[in-house]
C-alpha positions in Angstrom: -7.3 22.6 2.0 -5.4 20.1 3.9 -7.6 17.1 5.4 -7.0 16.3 9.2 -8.1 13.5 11.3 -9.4 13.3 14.6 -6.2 12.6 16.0 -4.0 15.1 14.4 -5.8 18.5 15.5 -3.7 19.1 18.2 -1.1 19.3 15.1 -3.5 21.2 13.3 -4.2 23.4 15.9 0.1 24.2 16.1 0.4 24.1 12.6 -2.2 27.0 12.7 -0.8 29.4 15.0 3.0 28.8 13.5 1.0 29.7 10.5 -0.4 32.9 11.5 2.5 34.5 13.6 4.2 34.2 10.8 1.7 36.2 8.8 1.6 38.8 12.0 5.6 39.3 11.1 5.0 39.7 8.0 2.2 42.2 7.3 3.8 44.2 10.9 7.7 43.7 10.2 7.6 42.6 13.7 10.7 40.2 14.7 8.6 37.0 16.6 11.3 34.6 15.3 11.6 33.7 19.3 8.1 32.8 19.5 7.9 30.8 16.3 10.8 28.9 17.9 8.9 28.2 20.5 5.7 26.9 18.7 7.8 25.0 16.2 9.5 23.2 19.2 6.0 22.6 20.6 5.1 21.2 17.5 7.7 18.7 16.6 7.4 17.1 20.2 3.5 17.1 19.6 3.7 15.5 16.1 6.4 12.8 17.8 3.8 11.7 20.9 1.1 11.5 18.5 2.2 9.2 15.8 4.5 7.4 18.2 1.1 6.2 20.1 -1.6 5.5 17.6 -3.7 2.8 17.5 -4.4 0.0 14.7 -7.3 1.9 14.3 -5.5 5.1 13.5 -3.3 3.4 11.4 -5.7 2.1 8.9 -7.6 5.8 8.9 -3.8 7.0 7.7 -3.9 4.1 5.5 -6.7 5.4 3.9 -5.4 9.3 3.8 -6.7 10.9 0.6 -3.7 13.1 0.5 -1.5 9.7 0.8 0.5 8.6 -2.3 -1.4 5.9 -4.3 0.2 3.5 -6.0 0.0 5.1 -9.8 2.2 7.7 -7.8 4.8 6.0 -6.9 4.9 4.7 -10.7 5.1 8.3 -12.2 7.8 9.5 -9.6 10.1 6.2 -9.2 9.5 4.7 -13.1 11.1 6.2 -16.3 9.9 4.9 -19.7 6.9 3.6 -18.3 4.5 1.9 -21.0 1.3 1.0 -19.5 -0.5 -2.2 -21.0 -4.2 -2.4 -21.1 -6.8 -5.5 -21.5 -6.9 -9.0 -20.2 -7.6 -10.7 -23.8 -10.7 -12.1 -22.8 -13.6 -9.6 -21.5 -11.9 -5.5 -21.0 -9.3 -3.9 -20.0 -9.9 -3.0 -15.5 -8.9 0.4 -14.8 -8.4 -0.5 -11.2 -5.7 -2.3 -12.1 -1.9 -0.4 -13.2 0.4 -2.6 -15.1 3.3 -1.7 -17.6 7.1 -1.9 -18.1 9.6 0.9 -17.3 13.0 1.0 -15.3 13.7 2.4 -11.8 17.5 3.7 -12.0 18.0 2.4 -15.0 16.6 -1.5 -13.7 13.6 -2.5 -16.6 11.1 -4.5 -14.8 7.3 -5.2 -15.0 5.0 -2.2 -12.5 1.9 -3.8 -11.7 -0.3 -2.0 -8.8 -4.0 -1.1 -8.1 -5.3 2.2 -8.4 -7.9 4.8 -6.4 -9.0 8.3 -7.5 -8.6 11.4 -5.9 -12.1 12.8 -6.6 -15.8 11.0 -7.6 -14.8 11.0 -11.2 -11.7 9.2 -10.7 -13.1 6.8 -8.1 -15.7 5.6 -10.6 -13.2 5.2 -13.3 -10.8 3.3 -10.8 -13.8 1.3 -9.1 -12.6 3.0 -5.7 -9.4 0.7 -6.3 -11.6 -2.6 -6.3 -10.1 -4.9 -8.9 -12.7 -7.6 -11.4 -11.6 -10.6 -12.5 -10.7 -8.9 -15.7 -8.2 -7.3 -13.5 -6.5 -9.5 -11.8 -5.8 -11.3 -15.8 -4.5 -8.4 -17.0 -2.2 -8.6 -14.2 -0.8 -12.4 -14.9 -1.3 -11.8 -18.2 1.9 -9.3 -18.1 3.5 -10.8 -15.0 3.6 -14.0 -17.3 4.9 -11.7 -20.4 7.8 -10.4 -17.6 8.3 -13.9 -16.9 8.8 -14.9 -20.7 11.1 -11.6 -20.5 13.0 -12.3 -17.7 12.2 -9.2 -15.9 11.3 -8.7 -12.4 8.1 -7.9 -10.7 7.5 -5.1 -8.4 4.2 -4.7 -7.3 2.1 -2.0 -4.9 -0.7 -2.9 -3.4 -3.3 0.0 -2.2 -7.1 -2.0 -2.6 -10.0 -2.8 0.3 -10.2 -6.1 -1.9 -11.9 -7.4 -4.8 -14.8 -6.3 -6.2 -17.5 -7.9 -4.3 -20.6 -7.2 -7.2 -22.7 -9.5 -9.2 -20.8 -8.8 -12.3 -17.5 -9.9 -10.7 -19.0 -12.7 -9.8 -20.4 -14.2 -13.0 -17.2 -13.3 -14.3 -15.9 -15.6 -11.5 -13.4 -13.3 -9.8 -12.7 -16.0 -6.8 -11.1 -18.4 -9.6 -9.3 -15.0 -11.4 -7.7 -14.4 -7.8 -6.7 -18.1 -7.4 -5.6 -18.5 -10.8 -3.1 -16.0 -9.7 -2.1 -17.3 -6.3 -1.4 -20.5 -8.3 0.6 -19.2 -11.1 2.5 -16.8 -9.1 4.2 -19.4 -7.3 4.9 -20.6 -10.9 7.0 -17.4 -11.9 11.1 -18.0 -12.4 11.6 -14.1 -11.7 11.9 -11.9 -8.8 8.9 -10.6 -7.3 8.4 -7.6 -4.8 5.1 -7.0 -3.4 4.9 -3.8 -1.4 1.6 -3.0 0.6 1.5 1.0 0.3 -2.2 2.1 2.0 -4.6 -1.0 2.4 -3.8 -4.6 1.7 -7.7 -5.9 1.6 -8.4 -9.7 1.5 -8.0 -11.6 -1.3 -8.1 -8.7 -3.4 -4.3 -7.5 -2.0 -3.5 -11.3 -2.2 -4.2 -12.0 -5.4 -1.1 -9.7 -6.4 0.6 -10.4 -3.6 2.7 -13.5 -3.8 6.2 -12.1 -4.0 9.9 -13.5 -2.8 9.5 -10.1 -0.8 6.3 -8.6 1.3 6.9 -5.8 2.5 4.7 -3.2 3.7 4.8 0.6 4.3 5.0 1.4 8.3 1.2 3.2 8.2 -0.4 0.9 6.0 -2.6 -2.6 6.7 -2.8 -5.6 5.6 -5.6 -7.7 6.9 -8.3 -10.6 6.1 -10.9 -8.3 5.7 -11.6 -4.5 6.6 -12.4 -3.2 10.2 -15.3 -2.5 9.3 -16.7 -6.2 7.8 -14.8 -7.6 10.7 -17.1 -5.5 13.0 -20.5 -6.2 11.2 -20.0 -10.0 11.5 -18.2 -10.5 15.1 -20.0 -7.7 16.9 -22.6 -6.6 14.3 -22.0 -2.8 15.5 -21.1 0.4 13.3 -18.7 1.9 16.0 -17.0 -1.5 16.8 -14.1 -0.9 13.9 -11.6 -0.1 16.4 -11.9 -3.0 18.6 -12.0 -4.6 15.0 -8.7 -3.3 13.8 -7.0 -4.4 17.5 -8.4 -7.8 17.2 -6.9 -8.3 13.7 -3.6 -7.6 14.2 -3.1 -5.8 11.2 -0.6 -3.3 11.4 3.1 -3.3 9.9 4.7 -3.8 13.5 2.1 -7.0 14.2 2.7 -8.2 10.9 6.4 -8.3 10.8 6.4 -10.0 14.1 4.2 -12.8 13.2 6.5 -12.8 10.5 3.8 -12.5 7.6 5.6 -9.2 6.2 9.6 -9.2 5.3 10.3 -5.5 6.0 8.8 -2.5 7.6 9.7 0.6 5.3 9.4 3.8 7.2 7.3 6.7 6.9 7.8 10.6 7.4 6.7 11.5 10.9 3.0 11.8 10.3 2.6 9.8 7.6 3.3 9.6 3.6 1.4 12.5 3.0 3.3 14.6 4.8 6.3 14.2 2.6 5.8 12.5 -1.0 9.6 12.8 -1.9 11.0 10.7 1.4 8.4 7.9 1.3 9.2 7.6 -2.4 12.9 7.6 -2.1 12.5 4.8 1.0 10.0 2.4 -1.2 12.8 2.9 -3.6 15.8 2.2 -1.6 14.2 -0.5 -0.2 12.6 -2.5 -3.6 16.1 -2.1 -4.9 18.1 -3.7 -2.1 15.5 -6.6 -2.3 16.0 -6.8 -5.9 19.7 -7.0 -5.1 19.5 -9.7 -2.3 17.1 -12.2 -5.3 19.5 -11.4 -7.9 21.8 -14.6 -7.0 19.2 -17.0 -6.5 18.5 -19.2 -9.7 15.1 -19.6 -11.5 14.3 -23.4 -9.5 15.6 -21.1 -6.1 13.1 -18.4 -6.3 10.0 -20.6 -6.9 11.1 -22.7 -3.3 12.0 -19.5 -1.5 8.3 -18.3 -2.7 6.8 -21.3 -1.8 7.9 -22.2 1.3 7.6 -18.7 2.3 3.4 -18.9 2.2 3.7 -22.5 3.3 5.3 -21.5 6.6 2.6 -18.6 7.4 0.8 -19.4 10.0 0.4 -21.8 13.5 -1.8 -24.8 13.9 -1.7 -26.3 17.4 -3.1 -29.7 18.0 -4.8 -30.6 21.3 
């Protein structure tokens, strides 16, 4: 059964009755073609006001859509002769986090990505997409075997951060994230990092450090969730929305404080809606940014990467 949120039962509601005047034609052999028309029209204009008009809260509950496209997804449907790698060489190998090499039309490169389940069994075996330490090594542990290789890096980022437990922690998962950040900058390959659902924290950073950010037009990237922002500013349950506005976290606020490169577009009401389009735009648009870094030498795409995060960010003196 189809999940809808709050703000898309008007759709529901249309979707329904389209539904079930077409079942009335078929089990009467009535011609209602006219009045399915009709609904149909109703329908597209209601599904264009709606998602034309939602609110940074809204956006992050699409973000978070169980029927959205995760980013072991977009692997299986963009990637051919994928070979996933597993282990960090040091403690165990972190199932939230997806890495391997495979080729999208025909291009090899290094897949890295976080992953979340679609049911409890999943979701404990993917750590509800919350990385360890032992994660985010596995991940520089092959993005350094793609730099060795020469191959580029493309990346999807789907996590509400790091995981925050007491295991994480004495297995030091704030110097596992910076590590990274460090030795990212340090790559002389290409590196796409694409923010598919949520881009939490440090958790999305510490995979995040690419020549190209970009993020898909219903996902977030943000500091921290809604929610955390709302416990410590406001220390209220139902304050997440006026969390989510304050944070400026949406695709269109990010590309205009110039944090993000690109805004990749969505089917009208979201990635769910339509697997094959959202796919076939993240493709389209990882491959033109593969194609704009291709003439930039090895010294050229550690500055661009570099002075890219150094320029994030405003500090105004008094």
């Amino acid at each position: 059964m189809a999940v809808h949120l709050d703000f898309e039962k008007p759709i529901a509601e249309l979707e329904q009755k389209v539904a079930d005047l077409r079942e009335f034609s078929r089990r009467h052999d009535v011609d209602v073609s006219h009045g399915i028309a009709l609904l149909e029209a109703r329908l597209d204009e209601t599904r264009r006001r709606v998602f034309s008009n939602l609110t940074a809260w809204e956006r992050v509950q699409l973000a978070r859509h169980p029927e959205r496209p995760y980013p072991q997804d977009y692997v299986k449907r963009l990637a051919t002769d994928f070979l996933e790698f597993n282990g960090d060489r040091r403690y165990a190998d972190d199932r939230a986090i997806l890495g391997g090499f495979g080729k999208i039309d025909g291009r090899p490169m290094l897949l890295l990505g976080t992953r979340k389940g679609r049911n409890l069994k999943e979701n404990v075996e993917f750590n509800f997409g919350c990385a360890h330490p032992e994660g985010y090594r596995k991940a520089l542990r092959l993005m350094q075997l793609a730099d060795k290789a020469g191959l580029p890096i493309v990346i999807f980022i789907d996590t509400p951060g790091a995981y925050p437990g007491i295991g994480a922690e004495e297995r030091h998962i704030g110097e596992a994230i910076a590590v990274n950040l460090r030795e990212m900058f340090r790559l002389r390959v290409p590196i796409i990092a694409v923010v598919v659902g949520e881009g939490g924290s440090g958790g999305a950073l510490g995979i995040g450090v690419g020549n190209r950010v970009m993020i898909l037009e219903n996902a977030y990237y943000s500091v921290i969730t809604p929610e955390g922002c709302a416990a410590i500013l406001w220390r209220e349950s139902n304050a997440a929305a006026r969390a989510a506005e304050a944070l400026k976290l949406t695709s269109a606020d990010l590309k205009a404080m110039g944090l993000v490169d690109e805004v990749i577009p969505e089917p009208i009401g979201g990635a769910h809606r339509d697997w094959s389009a959202t796919c076939e735009a993240l493709r389209a648009a990882v491959l033109r940014s593969l194609d704009d870094l291709a003439g930039l030498s090895e010294q050229e795409l550690r500055d661009q990467r570099y002075e890219k995060f150094r320029a994030m960010g405003v500090i105004e003196g008094r």
